[in-house]
N, C-alpha and C positions, 0 to 999 in steps of 0.2 A: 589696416588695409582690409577692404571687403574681401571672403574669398572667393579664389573661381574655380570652375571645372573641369578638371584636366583628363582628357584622354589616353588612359597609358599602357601600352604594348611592350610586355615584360617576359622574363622566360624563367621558368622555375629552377630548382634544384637539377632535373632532371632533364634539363632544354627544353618541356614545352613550353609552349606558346601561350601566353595567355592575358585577356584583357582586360582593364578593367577602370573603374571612373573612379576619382579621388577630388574629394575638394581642395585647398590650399591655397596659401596666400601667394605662393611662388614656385618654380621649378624644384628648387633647390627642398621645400620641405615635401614636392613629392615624392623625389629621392630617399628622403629617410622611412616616409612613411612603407613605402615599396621595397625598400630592405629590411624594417620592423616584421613585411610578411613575406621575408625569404625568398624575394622576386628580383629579379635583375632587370634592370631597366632597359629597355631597347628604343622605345619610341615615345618622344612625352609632345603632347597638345595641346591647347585650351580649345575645347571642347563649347564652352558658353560660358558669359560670367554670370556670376551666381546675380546678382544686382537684377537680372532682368527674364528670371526663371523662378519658378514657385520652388523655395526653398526646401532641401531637402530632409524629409522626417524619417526621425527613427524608425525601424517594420519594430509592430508588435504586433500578438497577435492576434488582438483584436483590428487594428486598422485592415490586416494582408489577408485575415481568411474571409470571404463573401458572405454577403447576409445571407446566402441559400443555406450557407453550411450554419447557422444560427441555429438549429434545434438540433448539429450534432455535438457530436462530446467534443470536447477540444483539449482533452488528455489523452496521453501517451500509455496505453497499456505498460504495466512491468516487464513485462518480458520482452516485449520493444526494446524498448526502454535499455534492457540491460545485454541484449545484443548489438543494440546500435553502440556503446559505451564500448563495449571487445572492439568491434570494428573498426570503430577511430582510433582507441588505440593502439589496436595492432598495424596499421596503418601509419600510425607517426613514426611509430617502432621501426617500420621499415623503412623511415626516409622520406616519404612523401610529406607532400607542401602541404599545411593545414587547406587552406581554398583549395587543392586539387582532391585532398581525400572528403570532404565535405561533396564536395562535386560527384566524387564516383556512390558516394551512402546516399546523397538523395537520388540518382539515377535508377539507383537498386530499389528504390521504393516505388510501392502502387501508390497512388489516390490516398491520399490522406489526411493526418494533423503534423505527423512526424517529416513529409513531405514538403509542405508546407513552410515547418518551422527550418526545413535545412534550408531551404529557398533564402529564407529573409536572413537566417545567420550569414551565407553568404554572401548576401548583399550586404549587410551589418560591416561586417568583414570589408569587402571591399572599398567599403567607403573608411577605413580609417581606424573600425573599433578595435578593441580586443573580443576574444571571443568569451571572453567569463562575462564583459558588459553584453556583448549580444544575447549572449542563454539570460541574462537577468531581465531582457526584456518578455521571457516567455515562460512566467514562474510555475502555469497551471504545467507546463512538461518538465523544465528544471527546476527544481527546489533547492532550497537556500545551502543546504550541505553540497549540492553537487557543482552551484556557482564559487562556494567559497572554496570548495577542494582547484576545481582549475584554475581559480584565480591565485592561489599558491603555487600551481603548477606553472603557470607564468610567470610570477615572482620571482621561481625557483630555478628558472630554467629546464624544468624537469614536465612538462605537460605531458608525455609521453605516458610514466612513467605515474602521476598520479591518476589518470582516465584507465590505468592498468588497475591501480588499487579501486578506483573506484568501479571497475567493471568487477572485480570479485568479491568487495563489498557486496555490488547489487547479486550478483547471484547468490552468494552466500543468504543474506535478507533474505530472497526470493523463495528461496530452498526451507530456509525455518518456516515463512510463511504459512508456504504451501502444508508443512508438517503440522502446522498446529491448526489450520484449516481441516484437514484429514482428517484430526481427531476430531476435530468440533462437527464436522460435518455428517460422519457415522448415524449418530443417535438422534443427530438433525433429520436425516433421511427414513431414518426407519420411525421415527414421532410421526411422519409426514402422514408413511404408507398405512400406518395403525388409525390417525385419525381421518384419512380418508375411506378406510376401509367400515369402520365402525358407523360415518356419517354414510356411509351408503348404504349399510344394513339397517341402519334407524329409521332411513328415508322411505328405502323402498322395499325393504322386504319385512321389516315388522309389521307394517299394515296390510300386508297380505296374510299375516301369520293371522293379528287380529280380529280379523275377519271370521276365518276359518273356526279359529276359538268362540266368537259369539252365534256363528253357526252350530256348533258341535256338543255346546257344553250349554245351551241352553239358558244362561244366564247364571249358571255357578259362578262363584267369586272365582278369580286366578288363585295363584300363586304370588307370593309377597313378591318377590323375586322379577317373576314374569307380568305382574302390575309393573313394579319398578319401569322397567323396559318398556312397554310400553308406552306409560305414560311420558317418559322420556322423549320418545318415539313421534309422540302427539305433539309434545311442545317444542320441540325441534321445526319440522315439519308446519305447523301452524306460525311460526315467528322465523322462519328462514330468511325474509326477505330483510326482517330487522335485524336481524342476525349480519348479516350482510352489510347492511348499511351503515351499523356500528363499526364494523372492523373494519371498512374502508372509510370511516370518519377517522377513528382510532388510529388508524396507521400514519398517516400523515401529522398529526396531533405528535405520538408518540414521537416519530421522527424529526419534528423539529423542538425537541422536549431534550432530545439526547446529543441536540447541537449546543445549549446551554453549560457555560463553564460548571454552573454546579452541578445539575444533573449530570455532566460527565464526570467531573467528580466521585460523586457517590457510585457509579455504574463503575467505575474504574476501583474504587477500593472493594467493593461485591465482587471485583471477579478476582481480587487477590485473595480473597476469602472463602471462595468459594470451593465446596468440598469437590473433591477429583481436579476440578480444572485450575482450581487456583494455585495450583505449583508450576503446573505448568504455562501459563500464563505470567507468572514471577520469574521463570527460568530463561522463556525467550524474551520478554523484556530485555530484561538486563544483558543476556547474550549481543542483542538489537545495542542496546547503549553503550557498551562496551568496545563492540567491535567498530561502532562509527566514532566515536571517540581514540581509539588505536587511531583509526585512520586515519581522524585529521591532524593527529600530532605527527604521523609519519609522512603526511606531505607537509609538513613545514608551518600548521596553521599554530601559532600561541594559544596555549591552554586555558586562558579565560574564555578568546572567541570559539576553539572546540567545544569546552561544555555548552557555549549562549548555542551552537550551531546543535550540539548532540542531544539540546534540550528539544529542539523541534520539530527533532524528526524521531523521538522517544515513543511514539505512540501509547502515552500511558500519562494521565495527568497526577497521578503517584510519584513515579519518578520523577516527573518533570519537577516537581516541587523539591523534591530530594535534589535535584540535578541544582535549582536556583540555590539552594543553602550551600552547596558545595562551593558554588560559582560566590556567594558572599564572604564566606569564612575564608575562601583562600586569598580573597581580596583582605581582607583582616589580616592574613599573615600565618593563617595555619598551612599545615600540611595537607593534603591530599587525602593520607588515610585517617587524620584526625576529622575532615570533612565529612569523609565518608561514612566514619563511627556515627557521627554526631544526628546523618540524616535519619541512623534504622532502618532502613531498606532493604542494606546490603550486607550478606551474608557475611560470617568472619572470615570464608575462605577468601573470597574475593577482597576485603578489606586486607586482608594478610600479604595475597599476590600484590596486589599495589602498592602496599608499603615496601617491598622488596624490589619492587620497581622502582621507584623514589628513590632507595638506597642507593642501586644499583646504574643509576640511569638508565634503563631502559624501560620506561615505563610503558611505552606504545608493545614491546612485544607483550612484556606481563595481559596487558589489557587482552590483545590477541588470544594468548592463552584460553584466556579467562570467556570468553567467548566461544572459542572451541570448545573448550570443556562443558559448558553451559548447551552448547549444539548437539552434541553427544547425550549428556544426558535429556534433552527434550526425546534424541532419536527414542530411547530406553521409555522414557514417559509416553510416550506416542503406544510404543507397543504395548507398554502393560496396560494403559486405557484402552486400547482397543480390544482386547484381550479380555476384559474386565466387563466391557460395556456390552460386548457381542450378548453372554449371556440375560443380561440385565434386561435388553431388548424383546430377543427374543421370550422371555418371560411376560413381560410385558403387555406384546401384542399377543399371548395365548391365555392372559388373563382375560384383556377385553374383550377378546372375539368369542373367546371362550364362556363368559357371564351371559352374552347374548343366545350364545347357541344353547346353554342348560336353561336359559331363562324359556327359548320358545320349545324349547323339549318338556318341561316340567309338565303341560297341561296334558299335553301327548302320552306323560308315561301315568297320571291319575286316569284320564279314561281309561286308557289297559287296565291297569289294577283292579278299577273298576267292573270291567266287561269280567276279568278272571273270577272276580268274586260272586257276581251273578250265578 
């Protein structure tokens, strides 16, 4: 039987009113569908049969946002992201109708992607889907962990309650982020201010300097030192525009160099080895894989599809590869911590917590644990690199500014010496 399009005036949990279009072959399965979304029926219609109306398509997100919005982003900041995720669930927490609380989140929104995407879930929605298939239509803002977490929470009956875990997931994630960000960012800023600083004394006040010295000194040779500099100075200055043109060749070059499975690769095991940063880079990984891995075993998802899901959203193709041997060997029939022995990645403590989780069954909180611990100690790593780095920096920028300033001082204190000894 073709289906058709029914008009239906329902009233929620809480009595409102509310309406909505549903396809279906008949009365009777708009009924179920309309209690599948917690709506009680009040008034049902055909509306148009579908035979004689342009049939209706799934909203993704590319069909529903406008070619104008074509050069903007069409992801969902993190922090979005991870307040929108509180809100609904603290919203289902309290009762309300998944389509009523979707309704009042995107109302709360300006102009947007996240705007946008509530729009078409709700329509998704009304027309019949679940809401793990609607977020699956919109992967550049939901990712595969955060479809497969609610779609367990549907399974489970518990959707509430896993958009709970997954909203403190996302903060948690958020928070290491931003911590390991901080660090890396420090020495990023101050490299910036030293090589900006240095290219503007090279540029334009060494050849003022130079001047001054071919005026004064008559043609005497510099300083080894204060050649140096100069000549620096000159070839800077004379090849700027090539200069230039390189590193905006180079940047894009580079950038799609480090989208290559093996170049990421190798950039990926460099910065587990890398001195200062590569522990800490080792610690929130693994913290990262740990704690989404908890998660999906605590909403309910089987622990082959957790690792295929905890492998993707790893951020590190080290582990990731570690994460696949795991996912094979257990398929083989090992253990968990004999998995884990076997990739070397993961340290003995972490191996130790998990095999006590196995024992114990409780392996999702063990995991948790092991994540917090691993969070705490980045906090400790954060401080004593910054700590560490502060001076390192400033040494640094009082080298190079410093070479320049003795380099245009040198000529300056030879003619004194000179003049004294006259």
């Amino acid at each position: 039987m073709q289906p058709i399009l029914f008009s239906c005036w329902a009233l929620d949990s809480l009595g409102v009113e509310v309406h909505v279009s549903i396809n279906a072959a008949d009365k009777d399965e708009v009924v179920e569908k309309l209690r599948k979304l917690n709506l009680f029926p009040k008034k049902i219609e055909v509306l148009q049969d579908v035979r004689f109306i342009v049939p209706h398509k799934k909203s993704t997100a590319k069909s529903k946002i406008p070619f104008a919005s074509f050069f903007k982003t069409k992801t969902v900041p993190a922090k979005t992201m991870m307040i929108f995720t509180r809100q609904l669930a603290t919203l289902l927490d309290a009762g309300l109708p998944l389509l009523r609380s979707l309704t009042m989140l995107e109302d709360q929104q300006t102009e947007g992607v996240l705007k946008d995407v509530l729009g078409q879930l709700r329509d998704d929605i009304q027309s019949g889907e679940a809401l793990s298939d609607a977020m699956g239509h919109h992967p550049l803002v939901f990712n595969r962990l955060f479809v497969k977490m609610v779609k367990a929470g549907e399974l489970g009956g518990v959707l509430d309650t896993v958009l709970d875990r997954l909203a403190e997931f996302s903060e948690k994630a958020h928070k290491l982020k931003a911590k390991v960000k901080s660090a890396m960012m420090y020495p990023a800023i101050v490299l910036t201010i030293a090589i900006t600083i240095v290219t503007g004394l090279l540029i334009f006040i060494v050849p003022k300097f130079e001047k001054i010295f071919s005026d004064i000194m008559g043609g005497k040779p510099l300083p080894f030192l204060t050649r140096m500099v100069v000549d620096t100075s000159n070839g800077l200055k004379d090849n700027i525009i090539w200069i230039v043109l390189v590193i905006g060749i180079a940047y894009p070059l580079i950038s799609m160099l480090l989208k290559k499975p093996r170049v990421i690769r190798v950039v990926d095991r460099w910065l587990f080895s890398m001195p200062l940063f590569g522990d800490l880079v080792r610690m929130s990984t693994i913290s990262q894989f740990t704690r989404t891995l908890a998660t999906l075993i605590m909403s309910g998802v089987p622990i082959l599809q957790a690792l295929t899901n905890a492998k993707e959203t790893s951020g590190n193709s080290v582990v990731a590869d570690a994460i696949t041997m795991i996912h094979n060997n257990l398929k083989e029939g090992e253990s968990i911590q004999q998995a884990m022995t076997a990739s070397g990645i993961f340290p003995v403590m972490v191996v130790g917590m998990v095999a006590v989780g196995e024992e114990t069954g409780s392996l999702a909180k063990m995991l948790m644990k092991v994540a917090d611990f691993y969070d705490e100690e980045v906090d400790t790593a954060v401080a004593g690199l910054t700590s560490l780095m502060e001076p390192i920096m400033i040494v640094l920028l009082a080298v190079l500014i410093g070479t320049i300033v003795v380099a245009l001082f040198l000529p300056l204190i030879g003619i004194v010496s000179g003049m004294q000894d006259m």
